[in-house]
N, C-alpha and C positions, 0 to 999 in steps of 0.2 A: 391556493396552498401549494398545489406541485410547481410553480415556479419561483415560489419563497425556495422551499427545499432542494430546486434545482440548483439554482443561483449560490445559497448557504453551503451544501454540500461541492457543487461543484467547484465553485470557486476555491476554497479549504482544500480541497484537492489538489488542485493547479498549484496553489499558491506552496504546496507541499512538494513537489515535483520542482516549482521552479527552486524553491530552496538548495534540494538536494544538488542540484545541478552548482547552485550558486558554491555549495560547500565544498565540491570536487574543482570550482575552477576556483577557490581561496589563495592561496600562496601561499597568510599565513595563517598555522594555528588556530590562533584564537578568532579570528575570522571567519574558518573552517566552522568550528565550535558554537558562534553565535547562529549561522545558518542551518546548522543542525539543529540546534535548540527550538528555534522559528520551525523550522520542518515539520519537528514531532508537534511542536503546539499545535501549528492548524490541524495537522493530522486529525489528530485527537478530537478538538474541536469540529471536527466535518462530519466524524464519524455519526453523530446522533441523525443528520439527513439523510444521510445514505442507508441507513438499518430505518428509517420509516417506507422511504423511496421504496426499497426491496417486497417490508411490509405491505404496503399499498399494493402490489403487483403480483403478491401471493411468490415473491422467487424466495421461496423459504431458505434455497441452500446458498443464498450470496446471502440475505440477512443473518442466519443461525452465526454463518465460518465472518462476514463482518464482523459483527459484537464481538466474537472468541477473538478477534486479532487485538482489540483492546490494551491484553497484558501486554502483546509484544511492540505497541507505539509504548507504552509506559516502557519497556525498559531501554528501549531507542530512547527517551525522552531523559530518562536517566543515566543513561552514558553519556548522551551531549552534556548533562551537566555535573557528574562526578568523576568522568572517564570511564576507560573500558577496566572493566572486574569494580565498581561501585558501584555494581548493582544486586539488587537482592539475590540469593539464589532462589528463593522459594517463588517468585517472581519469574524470574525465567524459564523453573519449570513451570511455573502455569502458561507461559507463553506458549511449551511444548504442547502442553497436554489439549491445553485450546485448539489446536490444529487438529489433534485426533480425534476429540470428543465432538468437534463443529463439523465435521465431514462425516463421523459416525452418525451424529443424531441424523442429517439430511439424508445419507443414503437411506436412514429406516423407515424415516418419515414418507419418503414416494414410495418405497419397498424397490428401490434398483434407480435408475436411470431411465424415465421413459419418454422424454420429449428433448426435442433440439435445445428449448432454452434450459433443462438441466445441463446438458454438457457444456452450452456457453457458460452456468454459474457455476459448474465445476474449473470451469479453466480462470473464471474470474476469483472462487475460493483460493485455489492452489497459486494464483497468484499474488493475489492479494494478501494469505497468510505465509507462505514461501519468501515473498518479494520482503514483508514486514519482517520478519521473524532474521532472515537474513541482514537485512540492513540495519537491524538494531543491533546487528554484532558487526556492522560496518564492513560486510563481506558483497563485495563487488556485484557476485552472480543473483544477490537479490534483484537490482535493477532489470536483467530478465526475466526474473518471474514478474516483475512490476509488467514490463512487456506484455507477454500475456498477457495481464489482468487487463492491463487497457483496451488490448484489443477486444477481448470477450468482453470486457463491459460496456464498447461501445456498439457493438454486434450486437448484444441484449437490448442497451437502450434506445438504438435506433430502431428494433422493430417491434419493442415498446412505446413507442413515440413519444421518448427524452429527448427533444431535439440539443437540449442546452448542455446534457448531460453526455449528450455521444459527443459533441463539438469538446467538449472539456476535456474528454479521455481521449479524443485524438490531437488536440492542444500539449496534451501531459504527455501525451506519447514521445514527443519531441523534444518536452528537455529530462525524461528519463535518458532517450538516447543518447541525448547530449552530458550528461551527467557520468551515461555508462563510459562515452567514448572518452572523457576529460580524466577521470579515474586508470583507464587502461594506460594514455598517453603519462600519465603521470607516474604510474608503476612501472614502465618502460624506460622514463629516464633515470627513475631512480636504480635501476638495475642495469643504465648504461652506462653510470657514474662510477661504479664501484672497482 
């Protein structure tokens, strides 16, 4: 079972990173648009492995702040395909409130911060719901919070002994980057033009 859920989740992940990468090196539009669309899907889609995974291994505050990111792949999911402002508001605030409510319950649930892999799945939360929450408003600096989150969730999984899962966040690490740097370069020419 943990290498079904390896494989289902990790892959859904990757395949969500290479997206995004693919959507920032588009040229056109609607190009852009379908690779976004693709992005949010697996997203979504992965998400159900990764909140078992966590489950499985008792890391309550990467499962709890996973799940809560849910709202904010749905409104990513729903700007790739309505545009930006056709998405609900009532939707976006739960995106928000997701991020408070998913790091409140975990702080209370250990009563603080008391072991090393708390703080990897705090860097892995604030990633993983920072990095989402951002990119569904197609704001740049999400992709390093994405950063982070790969790194801390491959520091967790590696000494969990995820082998397939630390290999996929350090895979995904690479076209995050690549996504961040394709984006930047493209914000620069368009601000060279002018």
């Amino acid at each position: 079972m943990d290498t079904i859920l390896q494989i289902w989740g990790g892959s859904c992940y990757l395949l969500n990173k290479i997206c995004f990468a693919g959507a920032e090196r588009s040229a056109a539009p609607e190009d852009s648009r379908k690779w976004r669309l693709w992005s949010w899907t697996v997203f979504l889609v992965g998400l159900p492995a990764w909140v078992t995974v966590f489950i499985m291994e008792r890391n309550w505050i990467a499962a709890t702040v996973e799940a809560g990111g849910a709202p904010a792949m749905l409104v990513g999911l729903i700007i790739a395909l309505r545009g930006r402002g056709g998405e609900p508001r009532w939707l976006d605030r739960l995106a928000r409130l997701s991020v408070i409510v998913g790091l409140g319950i975990s702080l209370r649930e250990f009563g603080g911060i008391t072991t090393a892999g708390q703080v990897l799945e705090l860097c892995i939360a604030a990633g993983f719901l920072m990095g989402t929450y951002l990119m569904a408003k197609e704001n740049v600096k999400g992709y390093l919070w994405f950063m982070l989150g790969n790194i801390s969730c491959a520091a967790l999984m590696g000494l969990q002994g995820y082998s397939i899962l630390m290999t996929q966040q350090l895979v995904s690490l690479v076209f995050v980057a690549d996504a961040w740097r394709s984006r930047k370069a493209a914000k620069g020419k368009d601000s060279s033009t002018r």
